[in-house]
PDB file of N, CA, C, O and CB in Angstrom:
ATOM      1  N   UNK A   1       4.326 -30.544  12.035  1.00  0.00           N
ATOM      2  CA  UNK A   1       5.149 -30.994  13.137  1.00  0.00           C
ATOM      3  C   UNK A   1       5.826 -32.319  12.778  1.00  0.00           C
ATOM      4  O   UNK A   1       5.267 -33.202  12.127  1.00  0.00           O
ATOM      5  CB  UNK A   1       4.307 -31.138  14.415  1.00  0.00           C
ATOM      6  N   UNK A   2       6.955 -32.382  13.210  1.00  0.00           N
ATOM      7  CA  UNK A   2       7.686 -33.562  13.131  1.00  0.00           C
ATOM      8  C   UNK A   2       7.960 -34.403  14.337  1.00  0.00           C
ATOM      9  O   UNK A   2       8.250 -33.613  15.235  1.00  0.00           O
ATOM     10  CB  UNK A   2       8.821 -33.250  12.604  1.00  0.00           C
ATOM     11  N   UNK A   3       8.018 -35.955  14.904  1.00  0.00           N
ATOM     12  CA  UNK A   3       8.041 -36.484  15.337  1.00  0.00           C
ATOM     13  C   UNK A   3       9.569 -37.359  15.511  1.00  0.00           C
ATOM     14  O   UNK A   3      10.127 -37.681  14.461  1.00  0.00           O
ATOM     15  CB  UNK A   3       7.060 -36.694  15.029  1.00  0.00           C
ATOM     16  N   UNK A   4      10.158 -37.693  16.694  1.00  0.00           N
ATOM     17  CA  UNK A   4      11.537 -37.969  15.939  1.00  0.00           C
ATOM     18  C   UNK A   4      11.788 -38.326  17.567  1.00  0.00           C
ATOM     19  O   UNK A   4      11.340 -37.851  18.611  1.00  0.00           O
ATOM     20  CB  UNK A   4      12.603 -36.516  14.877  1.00  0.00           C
ATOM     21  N   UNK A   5      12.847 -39.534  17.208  1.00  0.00           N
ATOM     22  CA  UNK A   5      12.959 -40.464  18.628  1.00  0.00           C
ATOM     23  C   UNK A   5      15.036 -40.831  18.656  1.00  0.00           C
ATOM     24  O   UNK A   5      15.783 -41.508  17.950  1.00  0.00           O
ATOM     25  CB  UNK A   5      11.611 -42.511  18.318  1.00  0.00           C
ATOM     26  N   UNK A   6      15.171 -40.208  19.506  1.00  0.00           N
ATOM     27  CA  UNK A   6      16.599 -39.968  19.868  1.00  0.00           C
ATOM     28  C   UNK A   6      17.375 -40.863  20.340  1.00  0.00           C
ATOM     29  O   UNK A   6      17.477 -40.439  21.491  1.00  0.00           O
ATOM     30  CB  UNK A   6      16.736 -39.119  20.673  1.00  0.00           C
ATOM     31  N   UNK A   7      18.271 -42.192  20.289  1.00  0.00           N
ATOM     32  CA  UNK A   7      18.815 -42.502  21.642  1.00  0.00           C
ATOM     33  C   UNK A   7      19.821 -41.554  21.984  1.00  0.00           C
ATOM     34  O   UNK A   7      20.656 -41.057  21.229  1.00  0.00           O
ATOM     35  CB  UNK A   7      19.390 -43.875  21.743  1.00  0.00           C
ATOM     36  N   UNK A   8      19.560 -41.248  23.869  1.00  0.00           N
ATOM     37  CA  UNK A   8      20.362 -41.020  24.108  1.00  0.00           C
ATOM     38  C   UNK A   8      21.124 -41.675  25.180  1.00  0.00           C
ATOM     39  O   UNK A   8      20.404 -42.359  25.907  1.00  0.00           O
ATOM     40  CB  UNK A   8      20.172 -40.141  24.070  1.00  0.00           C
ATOM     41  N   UNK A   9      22.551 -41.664  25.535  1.00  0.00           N
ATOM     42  CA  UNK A   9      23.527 -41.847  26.434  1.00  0.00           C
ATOM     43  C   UNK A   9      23.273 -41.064  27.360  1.00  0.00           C
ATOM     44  O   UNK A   9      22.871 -39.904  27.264  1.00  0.00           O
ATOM     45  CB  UNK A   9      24.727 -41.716  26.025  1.00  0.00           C
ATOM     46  N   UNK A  10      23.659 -42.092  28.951  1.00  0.00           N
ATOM     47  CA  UNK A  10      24.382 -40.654  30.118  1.00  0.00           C
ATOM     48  C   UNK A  10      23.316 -40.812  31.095  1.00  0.00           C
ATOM     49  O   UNK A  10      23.503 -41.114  32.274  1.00  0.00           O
ATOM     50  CB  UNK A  10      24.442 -38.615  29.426  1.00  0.00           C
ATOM     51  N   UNK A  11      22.161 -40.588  30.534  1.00  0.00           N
ATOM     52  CA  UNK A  11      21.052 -40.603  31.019  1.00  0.00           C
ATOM     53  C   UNK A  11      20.718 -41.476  32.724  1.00  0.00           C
ATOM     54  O   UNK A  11      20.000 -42.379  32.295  1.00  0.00           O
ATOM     55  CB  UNK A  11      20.371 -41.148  29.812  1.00  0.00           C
ATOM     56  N   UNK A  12      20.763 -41.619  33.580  1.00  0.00           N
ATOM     57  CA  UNK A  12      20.384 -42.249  34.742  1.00  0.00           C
ATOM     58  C   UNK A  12      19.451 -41.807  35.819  1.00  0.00           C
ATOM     59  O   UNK A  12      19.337 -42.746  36.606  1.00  0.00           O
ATOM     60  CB  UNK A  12      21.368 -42.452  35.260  1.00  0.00           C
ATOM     61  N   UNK A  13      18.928 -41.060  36.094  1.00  0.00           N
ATOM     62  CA  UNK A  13      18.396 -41.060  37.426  1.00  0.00           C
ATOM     63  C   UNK A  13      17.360 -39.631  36.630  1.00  0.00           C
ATOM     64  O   UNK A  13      17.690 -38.937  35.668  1.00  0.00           O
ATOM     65  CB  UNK A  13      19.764 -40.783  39.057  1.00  0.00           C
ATOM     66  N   UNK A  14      16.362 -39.580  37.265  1.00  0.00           N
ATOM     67  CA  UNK A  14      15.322 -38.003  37.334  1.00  0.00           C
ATOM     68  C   UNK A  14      15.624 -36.853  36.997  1.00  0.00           C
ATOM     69  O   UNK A  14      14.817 -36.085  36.473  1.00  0.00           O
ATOM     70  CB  UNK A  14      14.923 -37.537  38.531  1.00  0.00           C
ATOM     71  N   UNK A  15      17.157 -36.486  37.316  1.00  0.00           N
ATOM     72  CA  UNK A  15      18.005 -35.288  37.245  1.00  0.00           C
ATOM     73  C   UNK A  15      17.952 -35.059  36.011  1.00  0.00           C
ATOM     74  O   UNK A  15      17.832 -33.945  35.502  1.00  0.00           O
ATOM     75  CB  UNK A  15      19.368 -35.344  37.722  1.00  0.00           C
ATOM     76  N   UNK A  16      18.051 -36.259  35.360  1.00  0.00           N
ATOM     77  CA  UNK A  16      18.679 -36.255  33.656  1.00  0.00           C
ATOM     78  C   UNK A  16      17.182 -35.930  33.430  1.00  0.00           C
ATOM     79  O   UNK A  16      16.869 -34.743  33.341  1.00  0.00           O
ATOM     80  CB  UNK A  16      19.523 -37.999  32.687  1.00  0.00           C
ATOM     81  N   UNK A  17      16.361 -36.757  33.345  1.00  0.00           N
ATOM     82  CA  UNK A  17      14.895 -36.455  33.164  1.00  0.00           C
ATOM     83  C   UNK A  17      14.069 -34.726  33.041  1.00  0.00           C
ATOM     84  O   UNK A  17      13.384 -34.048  32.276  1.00  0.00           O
ATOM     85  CB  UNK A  17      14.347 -37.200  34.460  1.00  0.00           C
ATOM     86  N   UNK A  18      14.654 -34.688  34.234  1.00  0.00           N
ATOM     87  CA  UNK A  18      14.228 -32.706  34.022  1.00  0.00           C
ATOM     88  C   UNK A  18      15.116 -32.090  33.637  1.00  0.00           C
ATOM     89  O   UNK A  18      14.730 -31.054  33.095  1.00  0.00           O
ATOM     90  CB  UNK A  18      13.875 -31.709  35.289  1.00  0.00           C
ATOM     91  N   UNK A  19      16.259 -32.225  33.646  1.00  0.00           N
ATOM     92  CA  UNK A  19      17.139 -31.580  32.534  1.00  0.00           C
ATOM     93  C   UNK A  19      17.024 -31.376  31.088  1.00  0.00           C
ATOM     94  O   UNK A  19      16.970 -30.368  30.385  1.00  0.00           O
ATOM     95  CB  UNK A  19      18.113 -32.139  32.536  1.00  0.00           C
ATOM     96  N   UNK A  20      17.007 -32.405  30.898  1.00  0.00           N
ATOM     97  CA  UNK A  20      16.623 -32.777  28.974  1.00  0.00           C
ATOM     98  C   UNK A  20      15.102 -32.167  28.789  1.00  0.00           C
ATOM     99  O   UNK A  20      14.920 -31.271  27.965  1.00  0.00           O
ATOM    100  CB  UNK A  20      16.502 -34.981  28.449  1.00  0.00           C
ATOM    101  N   UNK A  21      13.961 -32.710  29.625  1.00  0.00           N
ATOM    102  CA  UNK A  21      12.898 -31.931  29.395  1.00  0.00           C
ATOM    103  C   UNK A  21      12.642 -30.352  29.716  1.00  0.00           C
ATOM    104  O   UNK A  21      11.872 -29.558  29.175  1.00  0.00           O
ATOM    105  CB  UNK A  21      12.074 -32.575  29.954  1.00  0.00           C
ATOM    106  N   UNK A  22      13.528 -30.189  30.747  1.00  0.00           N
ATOM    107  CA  UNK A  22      13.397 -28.823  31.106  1.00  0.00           C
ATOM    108  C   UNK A  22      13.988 -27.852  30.069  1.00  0.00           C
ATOM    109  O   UNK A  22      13.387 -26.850  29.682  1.00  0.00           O
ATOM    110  CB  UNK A  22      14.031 -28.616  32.415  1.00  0.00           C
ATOM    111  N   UNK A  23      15.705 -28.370  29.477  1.00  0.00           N
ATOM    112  CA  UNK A  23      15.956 -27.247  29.090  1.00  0.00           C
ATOM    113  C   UNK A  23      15.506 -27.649  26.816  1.00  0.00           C
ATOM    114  O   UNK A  23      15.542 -26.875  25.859  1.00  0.00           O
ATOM    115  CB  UNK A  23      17.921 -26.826  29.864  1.00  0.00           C
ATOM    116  N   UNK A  24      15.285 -28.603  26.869  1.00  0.00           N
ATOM    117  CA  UNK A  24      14.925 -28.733  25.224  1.00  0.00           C
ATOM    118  C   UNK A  24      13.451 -28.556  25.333  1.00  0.00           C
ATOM    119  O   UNK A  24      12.795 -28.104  24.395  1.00  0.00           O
ATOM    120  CB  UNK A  24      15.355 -30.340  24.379  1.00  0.00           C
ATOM    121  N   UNK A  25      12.834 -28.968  26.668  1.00  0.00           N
ATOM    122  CA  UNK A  25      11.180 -27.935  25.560  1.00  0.00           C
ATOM    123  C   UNK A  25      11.377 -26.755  25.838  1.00  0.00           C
ATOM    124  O   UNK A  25      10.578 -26.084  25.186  1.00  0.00           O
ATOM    125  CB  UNK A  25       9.205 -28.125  26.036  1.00  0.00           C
ATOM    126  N   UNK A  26      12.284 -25.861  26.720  1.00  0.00           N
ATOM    127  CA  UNK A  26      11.987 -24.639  26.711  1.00  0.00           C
ATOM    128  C   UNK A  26      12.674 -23.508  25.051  1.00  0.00           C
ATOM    129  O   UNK A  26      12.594 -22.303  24.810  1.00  0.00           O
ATOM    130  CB  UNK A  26      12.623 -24.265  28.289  1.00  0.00           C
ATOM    131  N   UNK A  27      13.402 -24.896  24.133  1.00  0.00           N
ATOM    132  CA  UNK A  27      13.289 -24.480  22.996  1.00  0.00           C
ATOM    133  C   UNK A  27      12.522 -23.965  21.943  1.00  0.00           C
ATOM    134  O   UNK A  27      11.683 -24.776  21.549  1.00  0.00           O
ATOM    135  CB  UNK A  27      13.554 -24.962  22.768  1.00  0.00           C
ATOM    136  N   UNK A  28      12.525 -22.477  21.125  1.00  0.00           N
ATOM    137  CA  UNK A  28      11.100 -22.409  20.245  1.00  0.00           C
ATOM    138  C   UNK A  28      11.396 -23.372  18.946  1.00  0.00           C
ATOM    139  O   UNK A  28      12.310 -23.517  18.135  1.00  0.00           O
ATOM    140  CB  UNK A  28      10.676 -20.619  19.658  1.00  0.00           C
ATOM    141  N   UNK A  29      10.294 -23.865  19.170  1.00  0.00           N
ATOM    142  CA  UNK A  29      10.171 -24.842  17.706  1.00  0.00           C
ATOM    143  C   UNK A  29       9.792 -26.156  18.707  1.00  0.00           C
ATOM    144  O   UNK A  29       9.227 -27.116  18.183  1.00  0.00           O
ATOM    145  CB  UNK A  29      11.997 -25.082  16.454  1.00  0.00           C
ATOM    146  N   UNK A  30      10.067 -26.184  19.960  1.00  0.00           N
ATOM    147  CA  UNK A  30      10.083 -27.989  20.624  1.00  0.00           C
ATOM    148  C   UNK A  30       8.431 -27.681  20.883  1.00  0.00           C
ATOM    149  O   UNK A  30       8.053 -26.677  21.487  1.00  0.00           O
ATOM    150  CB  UNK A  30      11.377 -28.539  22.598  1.00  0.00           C
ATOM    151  N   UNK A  31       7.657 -28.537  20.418  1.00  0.00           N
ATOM    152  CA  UNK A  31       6.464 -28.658  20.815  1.00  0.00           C
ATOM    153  C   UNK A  31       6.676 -29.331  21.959  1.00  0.00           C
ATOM    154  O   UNK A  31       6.702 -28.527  22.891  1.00  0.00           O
ATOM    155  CB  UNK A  31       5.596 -29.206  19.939  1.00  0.00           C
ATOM    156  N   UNK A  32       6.876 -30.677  22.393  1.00  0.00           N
ATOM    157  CA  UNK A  32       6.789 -31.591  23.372  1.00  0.00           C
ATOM    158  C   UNK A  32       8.359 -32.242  23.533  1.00  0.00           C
ATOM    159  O   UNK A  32       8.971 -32.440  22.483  1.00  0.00           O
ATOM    160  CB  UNK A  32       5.604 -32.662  22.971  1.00  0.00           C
ATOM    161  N   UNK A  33       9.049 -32.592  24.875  1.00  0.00           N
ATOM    162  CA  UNK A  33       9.985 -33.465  24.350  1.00  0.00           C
ATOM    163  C   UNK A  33       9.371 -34.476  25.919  1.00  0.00           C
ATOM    164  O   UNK A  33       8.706 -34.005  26.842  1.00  0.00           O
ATOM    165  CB  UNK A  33      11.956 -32.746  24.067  1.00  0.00           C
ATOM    166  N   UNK A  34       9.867 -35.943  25.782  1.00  0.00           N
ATOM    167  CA  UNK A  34       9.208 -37.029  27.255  1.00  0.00           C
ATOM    168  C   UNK A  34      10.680 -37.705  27.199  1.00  0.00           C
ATOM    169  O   UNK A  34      11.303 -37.692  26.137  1.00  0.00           O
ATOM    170  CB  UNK A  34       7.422 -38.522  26.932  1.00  0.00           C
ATOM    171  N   UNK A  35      11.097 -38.161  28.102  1.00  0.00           N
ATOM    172  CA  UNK A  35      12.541 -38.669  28.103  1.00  0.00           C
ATOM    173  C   UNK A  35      12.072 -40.267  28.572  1.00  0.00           C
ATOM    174  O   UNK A  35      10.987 -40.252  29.153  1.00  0.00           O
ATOM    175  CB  UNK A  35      13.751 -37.699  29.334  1.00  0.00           C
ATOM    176  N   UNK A  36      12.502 -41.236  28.473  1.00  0.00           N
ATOM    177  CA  UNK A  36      12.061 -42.409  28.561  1.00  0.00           C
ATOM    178  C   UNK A  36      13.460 -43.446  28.803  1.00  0.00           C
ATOM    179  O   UNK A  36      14.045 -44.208  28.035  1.00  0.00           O
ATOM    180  CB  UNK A  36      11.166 -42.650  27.258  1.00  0.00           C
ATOM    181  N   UNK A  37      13.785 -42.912  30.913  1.00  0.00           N
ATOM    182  CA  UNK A  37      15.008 -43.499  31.107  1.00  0.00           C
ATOM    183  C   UNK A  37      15.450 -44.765  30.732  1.00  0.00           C
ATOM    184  O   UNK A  37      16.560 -44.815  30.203  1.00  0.00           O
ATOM    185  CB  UNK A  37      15.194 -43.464  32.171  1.00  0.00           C
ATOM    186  N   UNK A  38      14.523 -46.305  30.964  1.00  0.00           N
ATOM    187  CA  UNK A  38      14.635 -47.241  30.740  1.00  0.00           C
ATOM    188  C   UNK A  38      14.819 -47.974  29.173  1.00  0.00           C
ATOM    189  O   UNK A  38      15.172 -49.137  28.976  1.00  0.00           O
ATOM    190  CB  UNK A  38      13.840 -47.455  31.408  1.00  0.00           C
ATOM    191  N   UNK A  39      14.471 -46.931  28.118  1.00  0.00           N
ATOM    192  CA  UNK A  39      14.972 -47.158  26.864  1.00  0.00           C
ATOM    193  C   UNK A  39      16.445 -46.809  26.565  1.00  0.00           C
ATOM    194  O   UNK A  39      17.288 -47.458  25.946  1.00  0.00           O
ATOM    195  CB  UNK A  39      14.165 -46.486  26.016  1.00  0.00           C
ATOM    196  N   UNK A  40      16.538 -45.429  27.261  1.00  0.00           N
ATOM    197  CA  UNK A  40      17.495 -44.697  26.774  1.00  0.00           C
ATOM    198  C   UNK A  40      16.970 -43.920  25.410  1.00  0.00           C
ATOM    199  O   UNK A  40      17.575 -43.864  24.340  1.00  0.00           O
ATOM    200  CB  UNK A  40      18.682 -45.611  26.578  1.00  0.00           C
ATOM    201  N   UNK A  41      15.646 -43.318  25.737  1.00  0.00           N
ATOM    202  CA  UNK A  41      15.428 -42.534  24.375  1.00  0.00           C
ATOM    203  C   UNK A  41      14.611 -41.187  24.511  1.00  0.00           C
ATOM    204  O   UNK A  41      13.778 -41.029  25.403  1.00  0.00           O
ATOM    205  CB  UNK A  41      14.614 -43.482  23.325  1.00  0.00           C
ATOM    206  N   UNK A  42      14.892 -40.291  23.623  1.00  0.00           N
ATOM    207  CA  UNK A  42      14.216 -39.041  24.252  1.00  0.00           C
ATOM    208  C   UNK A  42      12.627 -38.949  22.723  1.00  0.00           C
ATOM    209  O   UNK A  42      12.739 -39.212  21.526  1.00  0.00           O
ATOM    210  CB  UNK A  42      15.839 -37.196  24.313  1.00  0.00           C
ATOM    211  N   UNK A  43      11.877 -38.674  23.187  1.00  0.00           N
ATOM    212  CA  UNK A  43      10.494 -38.433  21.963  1.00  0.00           C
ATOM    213  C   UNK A  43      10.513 -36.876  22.017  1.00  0.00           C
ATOM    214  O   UNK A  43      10.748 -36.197  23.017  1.00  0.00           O
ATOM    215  CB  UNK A  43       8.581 -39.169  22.496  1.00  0.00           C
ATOM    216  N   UNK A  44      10.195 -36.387  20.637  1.00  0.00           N
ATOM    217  CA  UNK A  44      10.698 -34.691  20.348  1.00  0.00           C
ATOM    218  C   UNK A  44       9.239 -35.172  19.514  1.00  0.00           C
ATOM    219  O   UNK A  44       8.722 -36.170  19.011  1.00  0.00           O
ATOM    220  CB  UNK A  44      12.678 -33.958  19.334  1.00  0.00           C
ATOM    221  N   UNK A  45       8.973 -33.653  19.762  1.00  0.00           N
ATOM    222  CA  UNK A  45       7.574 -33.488  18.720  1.00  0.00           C
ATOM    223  C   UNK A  45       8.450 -32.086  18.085  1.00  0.00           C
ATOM    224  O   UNK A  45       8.389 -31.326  19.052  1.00  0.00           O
ATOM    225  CB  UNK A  45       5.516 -33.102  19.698  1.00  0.00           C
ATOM    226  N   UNK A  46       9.126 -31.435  17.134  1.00  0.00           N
ATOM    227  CA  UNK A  46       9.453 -30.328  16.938  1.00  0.00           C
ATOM    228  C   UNK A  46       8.736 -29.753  15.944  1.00  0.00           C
ATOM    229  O   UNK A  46       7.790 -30.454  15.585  1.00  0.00           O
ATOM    230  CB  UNK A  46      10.602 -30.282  16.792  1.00  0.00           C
ATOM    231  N   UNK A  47       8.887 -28.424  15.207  1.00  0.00           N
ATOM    232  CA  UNK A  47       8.741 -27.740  14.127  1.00  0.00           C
ATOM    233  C   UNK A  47      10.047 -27.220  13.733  1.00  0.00           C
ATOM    234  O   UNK A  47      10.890 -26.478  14.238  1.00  0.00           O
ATOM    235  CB  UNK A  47       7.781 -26.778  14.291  1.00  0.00           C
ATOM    236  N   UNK A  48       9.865 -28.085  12.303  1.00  0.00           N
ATOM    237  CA  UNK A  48      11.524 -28.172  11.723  1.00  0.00           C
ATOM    238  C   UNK A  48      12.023 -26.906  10.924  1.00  0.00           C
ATOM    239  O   UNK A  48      13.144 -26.542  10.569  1.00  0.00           O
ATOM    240  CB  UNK A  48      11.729 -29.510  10.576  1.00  0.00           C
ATOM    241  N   UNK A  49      10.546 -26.286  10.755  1.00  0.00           N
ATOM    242  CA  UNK A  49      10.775 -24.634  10.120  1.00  0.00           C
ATOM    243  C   UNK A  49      11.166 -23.889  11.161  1.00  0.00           C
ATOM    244  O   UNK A  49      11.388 -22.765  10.710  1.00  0.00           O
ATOM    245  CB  UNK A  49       9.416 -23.816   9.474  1.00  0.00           C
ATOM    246  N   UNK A  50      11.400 -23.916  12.493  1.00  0.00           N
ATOM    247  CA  UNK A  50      11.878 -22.896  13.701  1.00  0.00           C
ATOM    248  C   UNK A  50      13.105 -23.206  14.313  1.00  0.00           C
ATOM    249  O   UNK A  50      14.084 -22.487  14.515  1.00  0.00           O
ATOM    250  CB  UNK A  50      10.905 -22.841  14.873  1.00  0.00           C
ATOM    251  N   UNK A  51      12.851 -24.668  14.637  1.00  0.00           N
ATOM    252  CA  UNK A  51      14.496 -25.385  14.887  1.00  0.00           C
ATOM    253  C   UNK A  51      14.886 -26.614  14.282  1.00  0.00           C
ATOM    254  O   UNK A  51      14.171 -27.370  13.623  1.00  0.00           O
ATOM    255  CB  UNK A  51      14.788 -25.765  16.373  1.00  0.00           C
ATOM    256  N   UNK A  52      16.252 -26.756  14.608  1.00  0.00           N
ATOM    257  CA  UNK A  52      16.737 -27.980  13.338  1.00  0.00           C
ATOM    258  C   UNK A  52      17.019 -28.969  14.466  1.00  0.00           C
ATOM    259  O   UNK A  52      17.416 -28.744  15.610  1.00  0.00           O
ATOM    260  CB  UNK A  52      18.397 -27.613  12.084  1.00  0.00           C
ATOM    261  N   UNK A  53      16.722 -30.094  13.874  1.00  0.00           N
ATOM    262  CA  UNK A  53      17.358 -31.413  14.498  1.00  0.00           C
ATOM    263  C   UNK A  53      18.795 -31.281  15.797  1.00  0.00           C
ATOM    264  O   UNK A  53      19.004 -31.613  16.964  1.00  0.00           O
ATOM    265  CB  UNK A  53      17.988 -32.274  12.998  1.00  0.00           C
ATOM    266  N   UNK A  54      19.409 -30.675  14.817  1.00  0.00           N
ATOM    267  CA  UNK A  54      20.830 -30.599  15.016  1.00  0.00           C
ATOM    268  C   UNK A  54      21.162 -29.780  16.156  1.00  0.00           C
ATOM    269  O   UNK A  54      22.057 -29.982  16.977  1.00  0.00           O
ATOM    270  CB  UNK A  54      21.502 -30.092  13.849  1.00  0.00           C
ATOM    271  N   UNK A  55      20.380 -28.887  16.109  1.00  0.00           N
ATOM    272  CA  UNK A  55      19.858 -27.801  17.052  1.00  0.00           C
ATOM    273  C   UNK A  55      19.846 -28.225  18.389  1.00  0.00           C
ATOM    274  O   UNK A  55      20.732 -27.949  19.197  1.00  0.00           O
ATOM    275  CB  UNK A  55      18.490 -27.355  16.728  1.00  0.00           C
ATOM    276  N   UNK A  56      18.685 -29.000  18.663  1.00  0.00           N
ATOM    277  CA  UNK A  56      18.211 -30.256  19.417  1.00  0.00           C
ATOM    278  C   UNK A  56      19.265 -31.181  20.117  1.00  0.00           C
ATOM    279  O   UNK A  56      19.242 -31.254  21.345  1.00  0.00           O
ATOM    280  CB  UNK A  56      17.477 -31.126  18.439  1.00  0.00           C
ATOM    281  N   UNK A  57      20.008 -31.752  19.534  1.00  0.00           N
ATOM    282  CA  UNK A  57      20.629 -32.678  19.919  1.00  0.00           C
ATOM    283  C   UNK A  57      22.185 -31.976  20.341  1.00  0.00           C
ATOM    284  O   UNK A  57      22.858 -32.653  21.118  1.00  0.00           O
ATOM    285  CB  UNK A  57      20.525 -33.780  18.814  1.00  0.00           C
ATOM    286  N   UNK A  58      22.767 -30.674  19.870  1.00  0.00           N
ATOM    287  CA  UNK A  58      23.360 -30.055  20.451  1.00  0.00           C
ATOM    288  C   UNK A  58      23.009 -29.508  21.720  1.00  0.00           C
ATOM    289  O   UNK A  58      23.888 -29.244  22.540  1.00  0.00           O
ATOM    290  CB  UNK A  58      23.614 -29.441  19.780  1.00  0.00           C
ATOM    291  N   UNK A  59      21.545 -29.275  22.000  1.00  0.00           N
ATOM    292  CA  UNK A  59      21.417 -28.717  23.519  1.00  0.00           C
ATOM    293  C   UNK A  59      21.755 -29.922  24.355  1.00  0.00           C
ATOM    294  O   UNK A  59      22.506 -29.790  25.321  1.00  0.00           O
ATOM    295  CB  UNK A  59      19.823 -28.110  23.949  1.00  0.00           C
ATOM    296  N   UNK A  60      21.225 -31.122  24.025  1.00  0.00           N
ATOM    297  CA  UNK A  60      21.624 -32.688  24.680  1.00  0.00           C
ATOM    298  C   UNK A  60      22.997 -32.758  25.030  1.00  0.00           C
ATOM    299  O   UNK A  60      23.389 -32.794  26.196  1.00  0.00           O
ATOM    300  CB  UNK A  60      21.401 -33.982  23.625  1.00  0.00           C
ATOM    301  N   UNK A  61      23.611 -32.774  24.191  1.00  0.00           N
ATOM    302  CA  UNK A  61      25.016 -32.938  24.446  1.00  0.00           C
ATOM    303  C   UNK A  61      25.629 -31.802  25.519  1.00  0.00           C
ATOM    304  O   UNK A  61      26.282 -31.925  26.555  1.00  0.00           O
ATOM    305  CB  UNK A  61      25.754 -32.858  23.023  1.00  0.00           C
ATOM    306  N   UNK A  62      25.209 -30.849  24.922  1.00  0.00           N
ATOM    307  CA  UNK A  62      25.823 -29.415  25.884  1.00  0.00           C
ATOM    308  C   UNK A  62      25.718 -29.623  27.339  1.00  0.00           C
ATOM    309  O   UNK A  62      26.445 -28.936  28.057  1.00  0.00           O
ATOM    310  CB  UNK A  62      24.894 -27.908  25.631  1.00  0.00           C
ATOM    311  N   UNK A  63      24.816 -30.581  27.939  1.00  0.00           N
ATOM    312  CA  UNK A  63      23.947 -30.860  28.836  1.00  0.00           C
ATOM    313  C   UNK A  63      25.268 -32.060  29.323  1.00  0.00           C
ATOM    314  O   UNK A  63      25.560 -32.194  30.512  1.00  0.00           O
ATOM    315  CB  UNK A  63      22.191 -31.308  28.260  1.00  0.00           C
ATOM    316  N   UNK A  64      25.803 -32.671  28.479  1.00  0.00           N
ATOM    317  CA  UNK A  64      26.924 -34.076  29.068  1.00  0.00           C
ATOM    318  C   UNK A  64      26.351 -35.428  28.378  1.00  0.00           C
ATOM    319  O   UNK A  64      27.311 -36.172  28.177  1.00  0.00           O
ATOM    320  CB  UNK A  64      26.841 -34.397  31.128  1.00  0.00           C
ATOM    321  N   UNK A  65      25.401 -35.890  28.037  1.00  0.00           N
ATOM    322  CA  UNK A  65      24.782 -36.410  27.215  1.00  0.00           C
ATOM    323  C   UNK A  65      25.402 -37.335  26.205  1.00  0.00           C
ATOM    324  O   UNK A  65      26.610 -37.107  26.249  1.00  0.00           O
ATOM    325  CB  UNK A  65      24.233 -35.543  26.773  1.00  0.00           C
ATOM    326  N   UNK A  66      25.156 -38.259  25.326  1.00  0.00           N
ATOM    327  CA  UNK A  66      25.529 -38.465  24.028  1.00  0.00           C
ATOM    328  C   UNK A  66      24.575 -38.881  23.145  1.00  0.00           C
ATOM    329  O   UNK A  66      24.014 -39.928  23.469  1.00  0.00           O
ATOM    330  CB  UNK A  66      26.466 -39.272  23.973  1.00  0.00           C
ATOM    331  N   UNK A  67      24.239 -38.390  22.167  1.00  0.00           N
ATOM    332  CA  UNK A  67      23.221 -38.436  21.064  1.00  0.00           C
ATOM    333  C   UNK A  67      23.756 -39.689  20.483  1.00  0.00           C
ATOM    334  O   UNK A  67      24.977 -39.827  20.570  1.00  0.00           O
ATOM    335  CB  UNK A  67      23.144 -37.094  19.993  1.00  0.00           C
ATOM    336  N   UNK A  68      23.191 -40.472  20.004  1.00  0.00           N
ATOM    337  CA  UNK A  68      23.454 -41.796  18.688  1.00  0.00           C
ATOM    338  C   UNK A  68      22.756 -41.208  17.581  1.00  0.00           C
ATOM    339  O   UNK A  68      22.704 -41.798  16.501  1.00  0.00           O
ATOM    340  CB  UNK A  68      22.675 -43.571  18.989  1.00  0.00           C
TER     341      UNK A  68
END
């Protein structure tokens, strides 16, 4: 498993919170994802043999988002 810490943009209120967690752990390969409004950062536990990074941070964005 890989461990890997995102900033992201956009982010404000709870909505964003279960969004990002709702629809990226329901990814296969996302072990865990915790969104952490007051940083602006999302924590991904993934498996990089099932999904890719890139993968990941495209569902973010798709969402309205902006990945750094």
């Amino acid at each position: 498993m890989q461990q890997v810490t995102l900033n992201v943009q956009g982010m404000s209120c709870g909505h964003c919170v279960i969004s990002i967690e709702g629809n990226v752990g329901k990814l296969n390969g996302v072990e865990s994802v915790k969104v952490h409004l007051d940083t602006a950062k999302v924590d991904l536990t993934l498996d990089s043999n099932v999904i890719s990074l890139k993968e990941i941070k495209d569902e973010i964005e798709d969402q309205g988002y902006e990945v750094e």
